[in-house]
C-alpha positions as CSV (number, residue, x, y, z in Angstrom):
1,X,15.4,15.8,10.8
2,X,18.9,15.3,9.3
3,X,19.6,11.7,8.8
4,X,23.4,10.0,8.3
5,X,24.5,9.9,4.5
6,X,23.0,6.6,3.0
7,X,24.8,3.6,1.0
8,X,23.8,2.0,-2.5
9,X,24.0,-1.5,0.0
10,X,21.6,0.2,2.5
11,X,17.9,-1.6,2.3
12,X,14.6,0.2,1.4
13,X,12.0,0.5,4.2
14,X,8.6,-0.7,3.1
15,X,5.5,0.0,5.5
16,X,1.6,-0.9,5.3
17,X,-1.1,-0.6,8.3
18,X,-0.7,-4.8,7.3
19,X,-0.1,-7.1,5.1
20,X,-1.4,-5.0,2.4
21,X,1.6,-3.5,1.5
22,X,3.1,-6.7,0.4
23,X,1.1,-6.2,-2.9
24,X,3.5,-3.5,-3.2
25,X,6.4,-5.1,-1.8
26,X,6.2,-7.7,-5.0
27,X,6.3,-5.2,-7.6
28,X,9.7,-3.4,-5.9
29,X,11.2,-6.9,-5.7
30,X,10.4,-7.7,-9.4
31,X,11.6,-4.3,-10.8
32,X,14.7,-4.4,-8.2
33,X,16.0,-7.5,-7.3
34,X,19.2,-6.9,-6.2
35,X,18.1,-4.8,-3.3
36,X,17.5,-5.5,0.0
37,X,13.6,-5.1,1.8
38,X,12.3,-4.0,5.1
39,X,8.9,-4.1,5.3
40,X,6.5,-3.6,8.7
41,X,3.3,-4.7,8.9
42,X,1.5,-2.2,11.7
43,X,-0.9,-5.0,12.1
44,X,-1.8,-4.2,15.9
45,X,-3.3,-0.9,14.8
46,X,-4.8,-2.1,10.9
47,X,-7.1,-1.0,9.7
48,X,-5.7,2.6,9.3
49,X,-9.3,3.1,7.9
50,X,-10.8,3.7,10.4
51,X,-8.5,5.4,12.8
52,X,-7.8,9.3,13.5
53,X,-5.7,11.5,11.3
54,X,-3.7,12.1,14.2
55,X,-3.3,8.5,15.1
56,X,-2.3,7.5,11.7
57,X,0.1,10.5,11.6
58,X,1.6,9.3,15.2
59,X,2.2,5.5,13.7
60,X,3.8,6.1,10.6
61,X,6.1,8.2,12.0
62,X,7.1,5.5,14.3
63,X,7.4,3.5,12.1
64,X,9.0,5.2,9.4
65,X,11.5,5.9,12.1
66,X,12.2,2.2,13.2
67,X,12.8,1.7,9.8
68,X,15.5,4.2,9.6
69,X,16.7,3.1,12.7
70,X,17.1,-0.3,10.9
71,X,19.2,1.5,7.9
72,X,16.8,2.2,5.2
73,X,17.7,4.4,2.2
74,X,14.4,5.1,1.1
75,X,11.1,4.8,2.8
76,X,7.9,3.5,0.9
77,X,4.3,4.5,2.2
78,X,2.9,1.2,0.8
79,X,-0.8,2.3,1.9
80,X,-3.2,5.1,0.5
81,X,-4.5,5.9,3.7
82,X,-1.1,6.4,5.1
83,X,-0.1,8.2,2.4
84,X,-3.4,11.0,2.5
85,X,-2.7,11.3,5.9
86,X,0.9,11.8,7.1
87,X,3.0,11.6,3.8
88,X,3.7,15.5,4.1
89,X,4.7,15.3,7.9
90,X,7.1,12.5,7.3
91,X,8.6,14.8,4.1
92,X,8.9,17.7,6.6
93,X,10.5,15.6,9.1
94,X,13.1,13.6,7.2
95,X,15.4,14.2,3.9
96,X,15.6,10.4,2.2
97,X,13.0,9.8,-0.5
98,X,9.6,9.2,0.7
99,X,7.8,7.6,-2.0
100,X,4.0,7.5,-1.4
101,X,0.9,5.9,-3.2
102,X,-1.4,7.3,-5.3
103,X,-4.6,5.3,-6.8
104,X,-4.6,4.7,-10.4
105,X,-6.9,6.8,-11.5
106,X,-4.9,9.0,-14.0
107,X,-4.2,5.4,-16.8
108,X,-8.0,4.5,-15.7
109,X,-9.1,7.6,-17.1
110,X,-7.0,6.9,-20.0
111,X,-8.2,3.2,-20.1
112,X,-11.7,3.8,-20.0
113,X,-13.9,2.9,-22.9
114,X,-17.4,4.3,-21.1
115,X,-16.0,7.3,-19.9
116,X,-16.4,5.4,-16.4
117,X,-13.7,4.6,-13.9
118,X,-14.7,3.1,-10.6
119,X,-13.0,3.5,-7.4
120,X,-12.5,1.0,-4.3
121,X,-10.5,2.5,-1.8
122,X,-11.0,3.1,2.3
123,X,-13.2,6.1,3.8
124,X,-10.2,7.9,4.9
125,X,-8.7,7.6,1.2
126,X,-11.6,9.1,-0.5
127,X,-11.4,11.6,2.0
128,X,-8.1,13.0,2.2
129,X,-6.8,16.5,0.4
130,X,-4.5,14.8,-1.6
131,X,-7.7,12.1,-3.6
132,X,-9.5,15.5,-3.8
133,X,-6.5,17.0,-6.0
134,X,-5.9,14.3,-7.7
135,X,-9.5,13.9,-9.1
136,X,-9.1,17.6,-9.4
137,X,-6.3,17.1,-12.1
138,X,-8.7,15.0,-14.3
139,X,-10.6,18.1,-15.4
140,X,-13.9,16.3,-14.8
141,X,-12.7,14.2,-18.6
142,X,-14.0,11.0,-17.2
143,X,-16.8,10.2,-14.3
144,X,-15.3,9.0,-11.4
145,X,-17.4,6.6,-9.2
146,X,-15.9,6.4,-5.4
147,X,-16.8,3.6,-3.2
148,X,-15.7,2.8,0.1
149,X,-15.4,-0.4,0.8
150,X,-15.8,-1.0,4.8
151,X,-14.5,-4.4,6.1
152,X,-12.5,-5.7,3.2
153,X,-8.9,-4.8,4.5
154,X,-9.9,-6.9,7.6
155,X,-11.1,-9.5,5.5
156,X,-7.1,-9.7,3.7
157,X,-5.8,-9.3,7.2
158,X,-7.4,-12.5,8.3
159,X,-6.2,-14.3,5.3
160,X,-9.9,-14.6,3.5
161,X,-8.9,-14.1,0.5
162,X,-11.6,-16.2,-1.2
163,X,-14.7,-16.8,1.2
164,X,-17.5,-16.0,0.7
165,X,-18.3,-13.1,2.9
166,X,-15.4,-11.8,1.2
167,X,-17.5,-12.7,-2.5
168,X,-20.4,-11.0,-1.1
169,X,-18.7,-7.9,0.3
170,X,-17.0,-7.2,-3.2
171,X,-20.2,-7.9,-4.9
172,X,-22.2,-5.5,-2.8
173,X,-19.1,-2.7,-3.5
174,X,-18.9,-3.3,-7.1
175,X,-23.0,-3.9,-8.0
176,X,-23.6,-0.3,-8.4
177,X,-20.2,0.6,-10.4
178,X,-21.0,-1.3,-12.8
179,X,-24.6,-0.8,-13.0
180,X,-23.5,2.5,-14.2
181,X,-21.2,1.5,-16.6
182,X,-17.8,1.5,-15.1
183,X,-15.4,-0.7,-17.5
184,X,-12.4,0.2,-15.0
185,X,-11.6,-0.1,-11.8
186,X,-9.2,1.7,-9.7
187,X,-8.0,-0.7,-6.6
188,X,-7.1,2.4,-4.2
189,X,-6.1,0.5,-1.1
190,X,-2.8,-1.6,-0.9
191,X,-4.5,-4.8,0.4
192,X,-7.3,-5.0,-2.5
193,X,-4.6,-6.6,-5.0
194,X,-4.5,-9.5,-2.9
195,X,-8.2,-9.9,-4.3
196,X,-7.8,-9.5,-7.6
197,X,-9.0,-13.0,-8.9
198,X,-12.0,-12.7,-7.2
199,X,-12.5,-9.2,-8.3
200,X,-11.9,-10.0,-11.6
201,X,-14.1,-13.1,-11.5
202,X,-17.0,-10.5,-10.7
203,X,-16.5,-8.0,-13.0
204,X,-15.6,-10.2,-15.8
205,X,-13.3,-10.1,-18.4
206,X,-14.5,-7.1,-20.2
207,X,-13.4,-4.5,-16.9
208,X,-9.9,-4.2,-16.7
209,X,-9.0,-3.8,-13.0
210,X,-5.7,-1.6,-12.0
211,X,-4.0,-0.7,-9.2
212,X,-0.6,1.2,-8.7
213,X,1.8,-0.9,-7.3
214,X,3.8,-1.5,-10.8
215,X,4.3,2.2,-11.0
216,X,5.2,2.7,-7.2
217,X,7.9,0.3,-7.9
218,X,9.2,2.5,-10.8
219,X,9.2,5.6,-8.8
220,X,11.5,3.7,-6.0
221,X,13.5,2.8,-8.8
222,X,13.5,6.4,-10.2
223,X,13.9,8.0,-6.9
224,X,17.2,5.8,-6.4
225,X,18.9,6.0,-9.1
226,X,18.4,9.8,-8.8
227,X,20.2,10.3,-6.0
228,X,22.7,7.3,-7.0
229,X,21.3,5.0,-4.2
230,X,20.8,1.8,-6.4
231,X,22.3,-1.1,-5.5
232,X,25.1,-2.6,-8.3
233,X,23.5,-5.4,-9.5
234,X,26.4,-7.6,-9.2
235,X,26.4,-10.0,-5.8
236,X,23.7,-11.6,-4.1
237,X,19.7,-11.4,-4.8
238,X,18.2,-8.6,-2.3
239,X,16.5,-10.4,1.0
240,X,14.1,-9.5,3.0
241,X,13.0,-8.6,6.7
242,X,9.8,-8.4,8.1
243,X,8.1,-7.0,11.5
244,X,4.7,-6.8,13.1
245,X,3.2,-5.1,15.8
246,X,0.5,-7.7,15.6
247,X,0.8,-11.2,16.9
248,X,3.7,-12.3,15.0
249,X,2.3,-16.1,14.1
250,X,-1.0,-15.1,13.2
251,X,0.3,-12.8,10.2
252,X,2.8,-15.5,9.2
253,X,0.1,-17.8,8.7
254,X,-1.0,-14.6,6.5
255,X,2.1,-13.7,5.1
256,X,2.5,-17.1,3.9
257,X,-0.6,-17.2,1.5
258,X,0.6,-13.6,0.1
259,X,4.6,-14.4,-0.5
260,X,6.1,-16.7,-1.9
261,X,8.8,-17.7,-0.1
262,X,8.5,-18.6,3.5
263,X,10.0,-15.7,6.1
264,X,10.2,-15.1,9.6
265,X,8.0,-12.5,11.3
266,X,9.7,-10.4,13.8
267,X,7.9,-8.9,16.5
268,X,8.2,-5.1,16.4
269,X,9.7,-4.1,20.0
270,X,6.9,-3.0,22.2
271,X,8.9,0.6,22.6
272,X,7.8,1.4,19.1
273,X,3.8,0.3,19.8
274,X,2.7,2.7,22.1
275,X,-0.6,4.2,21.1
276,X,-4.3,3.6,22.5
277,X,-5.8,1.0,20.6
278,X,-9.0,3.1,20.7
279,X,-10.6,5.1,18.3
């Protein structure tokens, strides 16, 4: 789908099943702050986890396509599950960089001391083509433990960061990792970040936890300057926009424990939420 010619001044389009995403959202601010952010929470429809391939396919290309709508030069898949299932339709559909995620699991392998690298991510994640490859690419050098970790994005999405059915989830996830000797761990879901002291706090200091964001925001930053679509630095800080399909206050009151500045949520226009919120 052709889209107009973008502008260096043109935002970047930012896009999680939640508030997940904003993990991301940090790092592309810290390693570009001169440029403008839209991001959109598709909170009405989180967790992508545990929806259809189709269904996931059918809301991020809504909602890449409300960001475009909105301007956006570049469009990041801030979510792994998003990113296994529809990345390569929303490539095939439009021309402007699509920059997706992809778990850490290439520096863990490098990382590791044991030779074991543990992996939290969603069902869907651990499922998709695109995990499979990747593993693929490791030659089997390392072992790689998978674990799906059911109920944790909801637990970020209602803002329980530290509780402690959210301590006892994590412990249950990352017992048997580290039983088997895992000295890394791979965060491969956008929203896990947001747990990192906690995480940490149960592995102790001797696992080093990683995640992907950092490098997400380098490939934006790559991706741009490639095609000559960074903004001059010169001017104003970059701001930021933000959009729901959830209820707007309730992922403020989230929103405001995972950025640091305060923002308004903006509802996204009912036009753009139409999808059975079955299955």
């Amino acid at each position: 789908m052709p889209q107009a010619a973008s502008s260096p001044t043109d935002p970047i389009g930012v896009f999680d099943s939640g508030v997940g995403g904003l993990s991301v959202l940090h790092e592309i601010r810290r390693a570009l702050p001169h440029e403008d952010l839209l991001y959109v929470a598709d909170s009405r429809y989180a967790p992508y986890g545990e929806r259809s391939r189709e269904e996931i396919v059918a809301r991020a290309t809504l909602v890449t396509e409300r960001l475009i709508a909105h301007g956006a030069k570049a469009i990041v898949v801030a979510c792994n599950t998003a990113t296994g299932a529809a990345v390569c339709e929303l490539r095939a559909r439009h021309t402007l960089p699509i920059i997706a995620m992809e778990p850490a699991v290439k520096p863990a392998a490098a990382h590791t001391r044991t030779g074991v690298v543990g992996v939290l991510a969603t069902s869907q994640t651990l499922a998709s083509h695109s995990f499979v490859q990747l593993l693929g690419r490791l030659g089997g050098e390392v072992e790689v433990l998978v674990q799906p970790c059911p109920g944790l994005v909801e637990q970020v999405e209602h803002g329980e960061l530290r509780s402690d059915r959210t301590r006892t989830l994590l412990a249950a996830y990352l017992g048997p990792l580290l039983a088997r000797r895992a000295d890394t761990i791979v965060l491969g879901c956008t929203h896990y970040p947001h747990l990192r002291p906690l995480i940490q706090d149960l592995v102790g200091p001797a696992v080093t936890v990683l995640d992907s964001g950092a490098a997400v925001a380098r490939q934006v930053h790559r991706r741009l300057a490639e095609q000559a679509l960074l903004r001059p630095p010169a001017g104003r800080p970059g701001g930021e926009r933000f959009w729901t399909s959830g209820d707007p206050a309730r992922v403020a009151a989230v929103v405001a424990e995972l950025w640091p500045t305060a923002v308004t949520i903006e509802p996204l226009p009912m036009a753009q939420t139409a999808l059975s919120d079955t299955g």
